[in-house]
TIDOGU-206423 format. One record per residue (C-alpha): residue in three letters; z negated, y negated, x. Coordinates in nm, 2 decimals, always signed. Layout:
<pt 'ala' <Z Y X>>;
...
END
This chain:
<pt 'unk' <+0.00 +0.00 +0.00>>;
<pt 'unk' <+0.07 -0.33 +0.13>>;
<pt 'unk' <-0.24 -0.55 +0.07>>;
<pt 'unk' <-0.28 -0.87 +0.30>>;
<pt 'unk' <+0.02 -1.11 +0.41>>;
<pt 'unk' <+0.08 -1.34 +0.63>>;
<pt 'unk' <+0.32 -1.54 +0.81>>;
<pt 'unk' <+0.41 -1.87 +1.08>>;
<pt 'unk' <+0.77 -1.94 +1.03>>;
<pt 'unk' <+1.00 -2.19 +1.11>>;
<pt 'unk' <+1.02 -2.25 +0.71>>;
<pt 'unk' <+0.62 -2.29 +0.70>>;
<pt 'unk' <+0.27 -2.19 +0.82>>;
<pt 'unk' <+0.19 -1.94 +0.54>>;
<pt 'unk' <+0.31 -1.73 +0.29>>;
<pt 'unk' <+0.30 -1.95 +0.08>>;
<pt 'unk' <+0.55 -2.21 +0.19>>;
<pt 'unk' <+0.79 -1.99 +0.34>>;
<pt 'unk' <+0.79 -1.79 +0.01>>;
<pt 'unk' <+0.94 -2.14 -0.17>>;
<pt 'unk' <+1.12 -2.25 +0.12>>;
<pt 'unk' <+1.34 -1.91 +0.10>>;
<pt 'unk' <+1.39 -1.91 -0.32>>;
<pt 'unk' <+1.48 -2.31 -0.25>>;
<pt 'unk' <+1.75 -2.20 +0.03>>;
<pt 'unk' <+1.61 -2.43 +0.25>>;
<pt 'unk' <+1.77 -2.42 +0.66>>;
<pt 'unk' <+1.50 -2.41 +0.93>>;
<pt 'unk' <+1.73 -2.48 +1.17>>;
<pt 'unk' <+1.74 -2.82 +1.35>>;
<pt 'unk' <+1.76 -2.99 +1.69>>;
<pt 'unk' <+1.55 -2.78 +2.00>>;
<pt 'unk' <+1.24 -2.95 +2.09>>;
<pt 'unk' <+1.06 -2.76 +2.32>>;
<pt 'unk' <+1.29 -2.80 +2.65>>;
<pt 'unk' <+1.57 -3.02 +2.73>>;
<pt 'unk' <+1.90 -2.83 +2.60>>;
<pt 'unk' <+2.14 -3.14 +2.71>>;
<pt 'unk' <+2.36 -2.87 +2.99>>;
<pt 'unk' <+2.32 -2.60 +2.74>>;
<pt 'unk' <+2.58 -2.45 +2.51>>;
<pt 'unk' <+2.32 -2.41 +2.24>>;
<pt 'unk' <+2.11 -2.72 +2.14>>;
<pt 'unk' <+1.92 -2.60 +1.84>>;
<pt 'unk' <+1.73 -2.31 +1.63>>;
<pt 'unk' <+1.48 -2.24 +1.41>>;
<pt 'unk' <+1.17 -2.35 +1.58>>;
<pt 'unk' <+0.78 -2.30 +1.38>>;
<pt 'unk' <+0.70 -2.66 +1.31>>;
<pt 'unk' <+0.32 -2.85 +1.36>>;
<pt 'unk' <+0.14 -2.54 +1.49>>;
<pt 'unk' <-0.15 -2.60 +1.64>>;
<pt 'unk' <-0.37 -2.27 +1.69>>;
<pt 'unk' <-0.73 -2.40 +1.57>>;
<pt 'unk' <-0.58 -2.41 +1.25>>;
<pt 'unk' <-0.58 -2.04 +1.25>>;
<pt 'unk' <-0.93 -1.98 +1.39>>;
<pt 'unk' <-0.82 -1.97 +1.72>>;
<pt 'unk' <-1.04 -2.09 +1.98>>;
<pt 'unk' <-0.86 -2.39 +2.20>>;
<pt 'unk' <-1.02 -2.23 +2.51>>;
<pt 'unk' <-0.90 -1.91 +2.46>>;
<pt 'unk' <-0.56 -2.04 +2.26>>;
<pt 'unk' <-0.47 -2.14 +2.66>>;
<pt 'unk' <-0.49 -1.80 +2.79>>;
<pt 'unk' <-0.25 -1.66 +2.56>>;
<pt 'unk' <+0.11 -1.72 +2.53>>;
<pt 'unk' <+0.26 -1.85 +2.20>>;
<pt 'unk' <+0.42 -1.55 +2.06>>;
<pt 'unk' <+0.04 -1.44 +2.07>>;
<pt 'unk' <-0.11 -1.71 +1.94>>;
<pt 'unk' <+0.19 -1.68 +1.64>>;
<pt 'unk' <+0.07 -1.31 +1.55>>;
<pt 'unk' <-0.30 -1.39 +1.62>>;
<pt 'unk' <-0.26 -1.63 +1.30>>;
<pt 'unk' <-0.02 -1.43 +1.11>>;
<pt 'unk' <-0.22 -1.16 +1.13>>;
<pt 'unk' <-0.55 -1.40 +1.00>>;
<pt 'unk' <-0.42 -1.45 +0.76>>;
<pt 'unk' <-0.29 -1.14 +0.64>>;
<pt 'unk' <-0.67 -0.96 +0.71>>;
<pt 'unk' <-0.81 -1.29 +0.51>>;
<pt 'unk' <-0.57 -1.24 +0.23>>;
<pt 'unk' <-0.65 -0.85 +0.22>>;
<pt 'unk' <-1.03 -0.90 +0.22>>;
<pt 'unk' <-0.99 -0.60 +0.38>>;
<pt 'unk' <-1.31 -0.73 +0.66>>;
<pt 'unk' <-1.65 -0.59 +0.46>>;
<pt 'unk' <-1.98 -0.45 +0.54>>;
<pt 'unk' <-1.89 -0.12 +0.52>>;
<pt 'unk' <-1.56 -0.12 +0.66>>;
<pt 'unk' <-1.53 +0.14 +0.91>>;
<pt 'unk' <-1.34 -0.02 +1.17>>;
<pt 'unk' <-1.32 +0.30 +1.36>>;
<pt 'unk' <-1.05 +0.37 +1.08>>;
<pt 'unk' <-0.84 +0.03 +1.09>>;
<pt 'unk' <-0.56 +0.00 +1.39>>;
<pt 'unk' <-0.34 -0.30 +1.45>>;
<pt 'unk' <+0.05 -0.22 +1.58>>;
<pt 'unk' <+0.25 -0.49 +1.60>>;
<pt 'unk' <+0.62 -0.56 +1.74>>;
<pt 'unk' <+0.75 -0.76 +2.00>>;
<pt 'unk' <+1.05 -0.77 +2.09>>;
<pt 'unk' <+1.06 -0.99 +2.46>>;
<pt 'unk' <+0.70 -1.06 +2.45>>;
<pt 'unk' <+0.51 -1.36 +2.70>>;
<pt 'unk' <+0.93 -1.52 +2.83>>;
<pt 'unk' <+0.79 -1.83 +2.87>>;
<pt 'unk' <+0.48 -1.76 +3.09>>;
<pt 'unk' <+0.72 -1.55 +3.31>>;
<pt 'unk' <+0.96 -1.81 +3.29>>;
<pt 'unk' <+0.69 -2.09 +3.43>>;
<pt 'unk' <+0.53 -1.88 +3.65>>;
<pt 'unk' <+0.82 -1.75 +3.82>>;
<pt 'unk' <+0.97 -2.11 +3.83>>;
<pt 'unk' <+0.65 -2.22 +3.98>>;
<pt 'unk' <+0.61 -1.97 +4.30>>;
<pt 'unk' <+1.01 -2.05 +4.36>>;
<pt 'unk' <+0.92 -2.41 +4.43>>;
<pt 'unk' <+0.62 -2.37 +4.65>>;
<pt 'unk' <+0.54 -1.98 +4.72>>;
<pt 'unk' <+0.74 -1.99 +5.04>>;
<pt 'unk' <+0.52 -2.29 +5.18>>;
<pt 'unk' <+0.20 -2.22 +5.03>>;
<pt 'unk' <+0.23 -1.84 +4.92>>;
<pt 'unk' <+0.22 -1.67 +4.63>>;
<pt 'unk' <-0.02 -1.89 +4.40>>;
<pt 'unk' <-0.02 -1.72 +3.95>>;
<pt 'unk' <-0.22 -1.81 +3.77>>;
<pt 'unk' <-0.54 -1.50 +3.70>>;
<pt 'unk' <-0.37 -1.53 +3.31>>;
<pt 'unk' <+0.03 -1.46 +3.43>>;
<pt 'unk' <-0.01 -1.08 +3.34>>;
<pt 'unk' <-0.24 -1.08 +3.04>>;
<pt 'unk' <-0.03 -1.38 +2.89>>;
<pt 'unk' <+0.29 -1.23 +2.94>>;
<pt 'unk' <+0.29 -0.87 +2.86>>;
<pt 'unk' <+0.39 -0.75 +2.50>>;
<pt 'unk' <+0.13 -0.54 +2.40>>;
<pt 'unk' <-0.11 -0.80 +2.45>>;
<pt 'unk' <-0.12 -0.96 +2.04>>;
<pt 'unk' <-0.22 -0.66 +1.90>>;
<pt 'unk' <-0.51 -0.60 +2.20>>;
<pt 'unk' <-0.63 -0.91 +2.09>>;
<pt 'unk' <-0.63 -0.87 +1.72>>;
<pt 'unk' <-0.83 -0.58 +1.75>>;
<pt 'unk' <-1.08 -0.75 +2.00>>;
<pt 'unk' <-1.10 -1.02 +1.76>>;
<pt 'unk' <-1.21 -0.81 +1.49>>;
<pt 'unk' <-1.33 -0.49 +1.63>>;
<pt 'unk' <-1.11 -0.22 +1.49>>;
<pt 'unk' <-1.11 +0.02 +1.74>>;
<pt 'unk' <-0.80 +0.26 +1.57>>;
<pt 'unk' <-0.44 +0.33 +1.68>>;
<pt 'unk' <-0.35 +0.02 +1.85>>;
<pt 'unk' <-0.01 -0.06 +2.07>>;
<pt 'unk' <+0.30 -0.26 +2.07>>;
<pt 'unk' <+0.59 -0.10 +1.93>>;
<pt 'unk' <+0.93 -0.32 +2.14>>;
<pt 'unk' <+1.31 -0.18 +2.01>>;
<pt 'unk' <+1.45 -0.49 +2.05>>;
<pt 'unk' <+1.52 -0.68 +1.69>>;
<pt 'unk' <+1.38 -0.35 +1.56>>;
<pt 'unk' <+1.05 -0.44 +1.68>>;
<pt 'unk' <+0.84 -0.52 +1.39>>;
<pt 'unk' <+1.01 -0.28 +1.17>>;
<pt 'unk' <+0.92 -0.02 +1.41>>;
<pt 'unk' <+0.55 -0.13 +1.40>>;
<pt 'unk' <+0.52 -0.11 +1.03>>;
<pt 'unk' <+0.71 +0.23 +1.00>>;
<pt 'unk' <+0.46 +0.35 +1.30>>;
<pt 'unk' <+0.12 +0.18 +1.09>>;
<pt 'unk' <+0.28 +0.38 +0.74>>;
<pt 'unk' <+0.31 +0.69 +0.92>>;
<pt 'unk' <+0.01 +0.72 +1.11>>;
<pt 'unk' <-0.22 +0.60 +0.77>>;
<pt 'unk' <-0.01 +0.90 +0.58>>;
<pt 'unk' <-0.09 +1.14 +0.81>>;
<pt 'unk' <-0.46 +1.05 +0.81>>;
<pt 'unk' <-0.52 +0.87 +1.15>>;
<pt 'unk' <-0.62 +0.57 +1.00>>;
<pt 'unk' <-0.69 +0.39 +0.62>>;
<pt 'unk' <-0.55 +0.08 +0.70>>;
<pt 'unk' <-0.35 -0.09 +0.99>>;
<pt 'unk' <-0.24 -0.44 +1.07>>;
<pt 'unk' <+0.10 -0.44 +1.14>>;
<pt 'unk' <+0.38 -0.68 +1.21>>;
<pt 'unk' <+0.53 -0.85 +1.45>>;
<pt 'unk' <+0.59 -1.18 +1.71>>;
<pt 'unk' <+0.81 -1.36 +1.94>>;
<pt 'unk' <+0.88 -1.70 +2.09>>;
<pt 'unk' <+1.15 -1.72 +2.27>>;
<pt 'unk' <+1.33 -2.02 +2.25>>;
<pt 'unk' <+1.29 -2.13 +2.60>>;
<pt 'unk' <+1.55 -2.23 +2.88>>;
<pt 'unk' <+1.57 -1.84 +2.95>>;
<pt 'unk' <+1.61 -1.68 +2.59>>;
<pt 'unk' <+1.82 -1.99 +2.49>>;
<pt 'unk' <+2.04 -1.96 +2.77>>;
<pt 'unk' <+2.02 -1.57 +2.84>>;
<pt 'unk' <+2.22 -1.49 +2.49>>;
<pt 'unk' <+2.47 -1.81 +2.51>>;
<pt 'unk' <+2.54 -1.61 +2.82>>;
<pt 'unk' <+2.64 -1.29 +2.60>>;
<pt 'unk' <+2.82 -1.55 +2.37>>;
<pt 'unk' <+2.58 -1.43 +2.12>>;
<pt 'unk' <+2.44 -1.76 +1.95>>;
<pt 'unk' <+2.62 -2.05 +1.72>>;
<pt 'unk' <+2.71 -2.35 +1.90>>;
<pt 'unk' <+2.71 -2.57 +1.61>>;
<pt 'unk' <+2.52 -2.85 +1.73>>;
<pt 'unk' <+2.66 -3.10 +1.55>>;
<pt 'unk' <+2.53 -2.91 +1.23>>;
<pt 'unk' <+2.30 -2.65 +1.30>>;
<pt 'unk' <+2.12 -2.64 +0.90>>;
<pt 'unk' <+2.47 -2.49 +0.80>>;
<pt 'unk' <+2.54 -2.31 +1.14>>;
<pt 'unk' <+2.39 -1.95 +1.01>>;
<pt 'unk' <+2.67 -1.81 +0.78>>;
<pt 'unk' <+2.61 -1.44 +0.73>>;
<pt 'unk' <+2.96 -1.28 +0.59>>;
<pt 'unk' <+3.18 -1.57 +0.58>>;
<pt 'unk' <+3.48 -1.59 +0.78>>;
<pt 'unk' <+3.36 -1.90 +0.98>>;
<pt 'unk' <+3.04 -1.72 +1.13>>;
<pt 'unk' <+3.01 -1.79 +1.53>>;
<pt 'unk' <+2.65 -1.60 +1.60>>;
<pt 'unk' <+2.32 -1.62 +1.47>>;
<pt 'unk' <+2.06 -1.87 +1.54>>;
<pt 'unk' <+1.76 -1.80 +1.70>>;
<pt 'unk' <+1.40 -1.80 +1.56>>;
<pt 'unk' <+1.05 -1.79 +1.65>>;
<pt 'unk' <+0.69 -1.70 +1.48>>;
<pt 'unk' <+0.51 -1.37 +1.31>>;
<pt 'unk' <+0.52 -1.21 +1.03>>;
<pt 'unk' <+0.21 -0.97 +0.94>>;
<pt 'unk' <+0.12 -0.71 +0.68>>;
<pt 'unk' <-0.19 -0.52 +0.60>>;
<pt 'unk' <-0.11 -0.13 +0.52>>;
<pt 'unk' <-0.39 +0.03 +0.35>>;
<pt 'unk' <-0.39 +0.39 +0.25>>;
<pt 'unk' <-0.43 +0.41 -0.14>>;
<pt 'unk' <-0.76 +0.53 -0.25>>;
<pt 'unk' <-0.91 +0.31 +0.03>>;
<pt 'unk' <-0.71 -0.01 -0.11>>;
<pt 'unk' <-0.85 +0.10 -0.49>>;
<pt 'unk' <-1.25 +0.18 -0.39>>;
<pt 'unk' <-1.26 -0.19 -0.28>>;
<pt 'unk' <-1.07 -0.30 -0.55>>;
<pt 'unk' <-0.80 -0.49 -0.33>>;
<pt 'unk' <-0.53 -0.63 -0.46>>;
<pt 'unk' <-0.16 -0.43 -0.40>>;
<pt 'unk' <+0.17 -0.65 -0.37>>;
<pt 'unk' <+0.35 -0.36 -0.33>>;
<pt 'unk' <+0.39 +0.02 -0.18>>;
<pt 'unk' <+0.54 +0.12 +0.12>>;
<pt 'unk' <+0.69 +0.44 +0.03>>;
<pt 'unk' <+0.93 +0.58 +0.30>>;
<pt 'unk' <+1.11 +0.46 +0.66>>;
<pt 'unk' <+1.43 +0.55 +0.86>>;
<pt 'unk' <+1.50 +0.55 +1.20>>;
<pt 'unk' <+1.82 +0.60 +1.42>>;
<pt 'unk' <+2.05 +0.52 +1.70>>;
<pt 'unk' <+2.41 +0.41 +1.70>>;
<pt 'unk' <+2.41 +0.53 +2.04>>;
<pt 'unk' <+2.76 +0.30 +2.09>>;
<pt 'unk' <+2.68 +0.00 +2.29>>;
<pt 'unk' <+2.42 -0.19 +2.44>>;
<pt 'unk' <+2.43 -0.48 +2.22>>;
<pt 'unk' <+2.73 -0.43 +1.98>>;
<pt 'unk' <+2.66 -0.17 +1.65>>;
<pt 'unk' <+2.88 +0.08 +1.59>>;
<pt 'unk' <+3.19 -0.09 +1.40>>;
<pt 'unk' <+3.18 +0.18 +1.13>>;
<pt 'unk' <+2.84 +0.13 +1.09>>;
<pt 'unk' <+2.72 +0.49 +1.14>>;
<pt 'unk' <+2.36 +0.41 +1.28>>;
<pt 'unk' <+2.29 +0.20 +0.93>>;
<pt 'unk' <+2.42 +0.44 +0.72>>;
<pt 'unk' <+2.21 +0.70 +0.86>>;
<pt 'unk' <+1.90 +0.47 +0.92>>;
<pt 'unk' <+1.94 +0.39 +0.51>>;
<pt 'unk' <+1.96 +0.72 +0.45>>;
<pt 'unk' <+1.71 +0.84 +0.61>>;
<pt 'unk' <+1.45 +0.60 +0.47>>;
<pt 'unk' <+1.60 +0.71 +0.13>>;
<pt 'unk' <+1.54 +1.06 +0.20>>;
<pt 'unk' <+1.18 +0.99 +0.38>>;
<pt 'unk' <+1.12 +0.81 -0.04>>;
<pt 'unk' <+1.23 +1.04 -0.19>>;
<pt 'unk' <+1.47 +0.80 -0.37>>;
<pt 'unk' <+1.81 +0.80 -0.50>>;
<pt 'unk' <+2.11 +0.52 -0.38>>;
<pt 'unk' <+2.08 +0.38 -0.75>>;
<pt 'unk' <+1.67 +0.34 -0.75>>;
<pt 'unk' <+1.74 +0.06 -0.53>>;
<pt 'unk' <+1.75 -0.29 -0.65>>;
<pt 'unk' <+1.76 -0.53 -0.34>>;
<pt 'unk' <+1.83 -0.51 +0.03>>;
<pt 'unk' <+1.74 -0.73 +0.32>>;
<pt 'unk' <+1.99 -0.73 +0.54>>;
<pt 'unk' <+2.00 -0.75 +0.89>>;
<pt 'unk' <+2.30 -1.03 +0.87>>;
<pt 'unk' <+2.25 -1.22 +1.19>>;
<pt 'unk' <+2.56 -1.41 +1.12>>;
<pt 'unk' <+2.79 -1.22 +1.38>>;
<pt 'unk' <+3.05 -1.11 +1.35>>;
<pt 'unk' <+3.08 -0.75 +1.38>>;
<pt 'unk' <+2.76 -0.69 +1.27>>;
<pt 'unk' <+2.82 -0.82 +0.96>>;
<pt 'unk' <+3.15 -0.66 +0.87>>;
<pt 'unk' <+2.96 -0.34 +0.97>>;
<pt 'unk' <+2.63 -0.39 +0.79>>;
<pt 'unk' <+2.84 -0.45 +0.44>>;
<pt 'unk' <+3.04 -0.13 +0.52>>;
<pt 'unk' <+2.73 +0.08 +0.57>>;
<pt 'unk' <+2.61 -0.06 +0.25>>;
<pt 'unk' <+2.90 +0.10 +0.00>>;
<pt 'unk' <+2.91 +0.40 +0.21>>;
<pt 'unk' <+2.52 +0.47 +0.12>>;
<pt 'unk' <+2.49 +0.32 -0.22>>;
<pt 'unk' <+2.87 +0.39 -0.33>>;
<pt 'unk' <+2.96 +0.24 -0.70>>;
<pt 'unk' <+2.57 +0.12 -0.66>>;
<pt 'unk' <+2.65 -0.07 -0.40>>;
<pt 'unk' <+2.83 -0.36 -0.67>>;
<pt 'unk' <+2.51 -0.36 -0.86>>;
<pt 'unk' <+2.28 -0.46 -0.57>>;
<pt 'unk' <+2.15 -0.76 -0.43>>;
<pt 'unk' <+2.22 -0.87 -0.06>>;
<pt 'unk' <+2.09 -1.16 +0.07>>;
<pt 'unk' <+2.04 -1.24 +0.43>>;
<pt 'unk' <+1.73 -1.46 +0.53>>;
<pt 'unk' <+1.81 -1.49 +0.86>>;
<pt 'unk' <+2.07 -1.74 +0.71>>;
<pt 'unk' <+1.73 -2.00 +0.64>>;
<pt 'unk' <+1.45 -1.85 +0.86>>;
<pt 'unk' <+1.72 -1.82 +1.22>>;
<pt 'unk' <+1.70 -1.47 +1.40>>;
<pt 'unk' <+1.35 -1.43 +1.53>>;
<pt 'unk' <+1.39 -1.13 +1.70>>;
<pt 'unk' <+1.11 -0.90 +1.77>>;
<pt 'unk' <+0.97 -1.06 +1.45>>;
<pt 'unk' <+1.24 -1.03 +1.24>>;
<pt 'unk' <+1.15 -0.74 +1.09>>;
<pt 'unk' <+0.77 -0.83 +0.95>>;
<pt 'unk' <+0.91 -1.14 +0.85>>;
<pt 'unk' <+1.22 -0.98 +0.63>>;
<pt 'unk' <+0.99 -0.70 +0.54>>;
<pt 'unk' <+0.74 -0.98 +0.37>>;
<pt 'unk' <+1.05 -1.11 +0.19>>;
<pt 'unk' <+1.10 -0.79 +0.02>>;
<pt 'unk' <+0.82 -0.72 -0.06>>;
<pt 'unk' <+0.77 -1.07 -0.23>>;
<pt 'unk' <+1.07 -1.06 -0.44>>;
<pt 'unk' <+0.97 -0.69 -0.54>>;
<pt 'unk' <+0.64 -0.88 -0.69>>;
<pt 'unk' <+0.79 -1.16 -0.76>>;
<pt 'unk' <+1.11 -1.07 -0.92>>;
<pt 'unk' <+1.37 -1.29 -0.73>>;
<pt 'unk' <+1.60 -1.28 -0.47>>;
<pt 'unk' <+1.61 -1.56 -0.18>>;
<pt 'unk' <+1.97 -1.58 -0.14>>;
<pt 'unk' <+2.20 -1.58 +0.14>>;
<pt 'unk' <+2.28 -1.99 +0.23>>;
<pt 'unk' <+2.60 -2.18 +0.37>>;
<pt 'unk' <+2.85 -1.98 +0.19>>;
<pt 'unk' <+3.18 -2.14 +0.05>>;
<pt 'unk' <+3.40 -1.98 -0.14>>;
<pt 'unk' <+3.74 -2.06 +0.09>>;
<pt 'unk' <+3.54 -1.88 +0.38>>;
<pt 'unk' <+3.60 -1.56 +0.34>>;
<pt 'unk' <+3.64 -1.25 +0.57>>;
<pt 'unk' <+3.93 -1.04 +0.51>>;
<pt 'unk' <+3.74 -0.76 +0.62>>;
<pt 'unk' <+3.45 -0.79 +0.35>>;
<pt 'unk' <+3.39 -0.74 +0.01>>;
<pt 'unk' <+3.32 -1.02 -0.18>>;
<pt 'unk' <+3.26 -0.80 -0.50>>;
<pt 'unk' <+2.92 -0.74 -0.34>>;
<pt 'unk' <+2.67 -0.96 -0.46>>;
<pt 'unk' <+2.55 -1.11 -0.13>>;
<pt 'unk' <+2.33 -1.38 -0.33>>;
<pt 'unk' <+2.50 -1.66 -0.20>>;
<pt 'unk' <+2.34 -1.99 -0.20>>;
<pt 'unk' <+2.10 -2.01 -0.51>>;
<pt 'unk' <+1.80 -1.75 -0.55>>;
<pt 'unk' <+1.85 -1.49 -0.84>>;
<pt 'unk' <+1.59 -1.34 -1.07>>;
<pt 'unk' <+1.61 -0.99 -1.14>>;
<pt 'unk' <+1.41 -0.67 -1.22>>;
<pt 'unk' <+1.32 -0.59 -0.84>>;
<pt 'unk' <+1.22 -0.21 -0.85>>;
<pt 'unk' <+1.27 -0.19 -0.52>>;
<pt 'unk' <+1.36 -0.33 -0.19>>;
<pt 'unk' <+1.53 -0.17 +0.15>>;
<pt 'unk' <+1.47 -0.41 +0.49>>;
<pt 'unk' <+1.73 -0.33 +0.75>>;
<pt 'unk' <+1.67 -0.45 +1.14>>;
<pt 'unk' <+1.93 -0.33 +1.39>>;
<pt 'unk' <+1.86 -0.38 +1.76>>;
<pt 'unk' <+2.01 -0.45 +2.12>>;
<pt 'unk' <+2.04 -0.10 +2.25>>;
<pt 'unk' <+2.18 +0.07 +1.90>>;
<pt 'unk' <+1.79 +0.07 +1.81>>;
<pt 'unk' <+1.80 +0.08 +1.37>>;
<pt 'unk' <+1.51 +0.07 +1.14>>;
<pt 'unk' <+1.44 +0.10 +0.77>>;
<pt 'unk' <+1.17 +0.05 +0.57>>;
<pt 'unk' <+1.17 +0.06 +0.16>>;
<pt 'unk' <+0.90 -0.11 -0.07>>;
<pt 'unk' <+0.86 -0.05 -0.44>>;
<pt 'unk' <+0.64 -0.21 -0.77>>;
<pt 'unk' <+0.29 -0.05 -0.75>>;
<pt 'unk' <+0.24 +0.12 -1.08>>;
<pt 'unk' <-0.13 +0.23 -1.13>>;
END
């Protein structure tokens, strides 16, 4: 059961306003702030606005030992636990894990420290800082979350690229259903818009360099798509097994009821053109439900905006779901929120399972109806530009990965 959210995205610092910020379509993209990107190809993303950790009871001290894809999933994950009430008297923390997904991990404390010794290690020695390793490595969020509030079960980073996160919460949903734990918090993290992830994939030709418009720069499946924009916060859920969730009377958004996993085994960075490692991730988390194609109300796609992916994604779609397929809705939030990565999948995952509570769609933004791909079917409904209400049954999140890396998880309407 999924019973705590939370979330620092570039549309908002909780649930709450990145919830309405995705029914209103809004872009989170806009010009980079956090370096000077005049000599670079990309000048903008989709940065997390007015953050400032002692918001999110994180101590300013301790906020300077940690890098800020920590400090992002330290307050995602507050407020998911807050939201849960999952913290009582009688918890038995032995019993609660945290796993959570990163996809890069601490890029901008290697990035500075590395810079640093390169101007003055060869005159002065090696001088890091006693922080570099702790900051840096990726596992480090979810060691903290659990020294935070002493849970003391499964805990680890889960890292398969933009897989990350989804990875984390199909590990915490197996693990609880196999009886290793009642509940686990589980998401996911990254910030890397720095001079090295910003100029690493413009390198691979990978990101939009629409600078001169970069709110409409995201177009998932239309014809004028030129790479996805990249992202940066957390996105956190609580997983609680159900008879736990119930004997504390927590409140359920949803159920997590099945995951897929696979590998396109292709390329290192491309997916397979047919799509065969979505059809079979899909598929798999179908079969892992226990759900047929036409149980399935709403996906989540991947839709970075590129564009093989995209042709790919859509034809993985109506091989899976076949005449089903036309009756769905598609939307890509990556088209508002940017790519984040390692924490695309929490964040996306979130989304689903808010329009499965809520009944709506966020659509996918900055479509017009003279761009369209020859190569896509426009008879799908990808929910372009305007959010749709429907009966939301149930919802499949897709993340595909650098490295072939897929992963699938499904959410449906809790019915007591």
């Amino acid at each position: 059961m999924v019973t705590g959210l939370g979330a620092i995205t570039p549309l908002g610092n909780s649930v709450e306003e990145t919830w309405k910020a995705l029914i209103a379509g809004k872009s989170g993209a806009a010009p980079i702030t956090h370096f000077d990107t005049s000599k670079f190809k990309t000048q903008f993303a989709c940065e997390v606005k007015d953050f400032r950790p002692e918001d999110y009871n994180i101590d300013r001290k301790e906020a300077r030992k940690m890098d800020l894809y920590c400090q992002f999933a330290i307050a995602a994950a507050n407020q998911a636990i807050a939201d849960s009430g999952l913290v009582t008297e009688d918890l038995d923390k032995n019993r609660v894990g945290v796993i959570y997904g990163v996809g890069i991990g601490g890029i901008k404390t290697f990035q500075d420290e590395i810079s640093s010794y390169a101007l003055t290690g060869a005159e002065l020695g090696p001088k890091f800082g006693p922080f570099f390793i702790p900051k840096m490595i990726a596992d480090i969020a979810a060691g903290h979350i659990s020294i935070l509030y002493g849970f003391h079960g499964p805990n680890y980073a889960t890292t398969s690229a933009c897989a990350s996160s989804t990875s984390a919460l199909a590990d915490a949903f197996n693990l609880i259903r196999l009886g290793k734990a009642d509940a686990i918090v589980s998401g996911g993290a990254e910030a890397a818009i720095t001079e090295g992830g910003v100029g690493g994939f413009n390198a691979m030709k990978a990101l939009s360099t629409r600078n001169d418009e970069p709110e409409t720069a995201s177009r998932p499946f239309s014809a004028s798509r030129d790479g996805f924009i990249m992202g940066e916060g957390a996105g956190c859920l609580i997983l609680e097994e159900l008879e736990h969730a119930k004997a504390r009377g927590a409140k359920i958004y949803a159920e997590m009821v099945g995951e897929g996993m696979s590998a396109d085994a292709h390329h290192i960075t491309a997916s397979h053109p047919e799509g065969l490692g979505a059809i079979l991730v899909m598929q798999n988390a179908l079969d892992d439900a226990g759900m047929k194609p036409d149980e399935i109300d709403y996906i989540n796609v991947h839709g970075t905006s590129t564009h093989v992916g995209d042709i790919s994604e859509a034809k993985a779609i109506k091989e899976v779901f076949g005449e089903h397929a036309y009756k769905l809705n598609i939307s890509s939030t990556k088209s508002m929120t940017g790519h984040l990565l390692g924490a695309a999948g929490a964040v996306e995952a979130l989304a689903s399972v808010l329009a499965v509570k809520n009944d709506i769609v966020p659509p996918t933004i900055n479509h017009k109806d003279d761009d369209r791909d020859e190569e896509i079917d426009y008879d799908l409904n990808f929910t372009f530009n305007v959010a749709q209400k429907r009966v939301v049954r149930a919802a499949l999140s897709n993340t595909f990965g650098f490295g072939g890396h897929n992963a699938c998880v499904i959410f449906k309407k809790y019915e007591a």
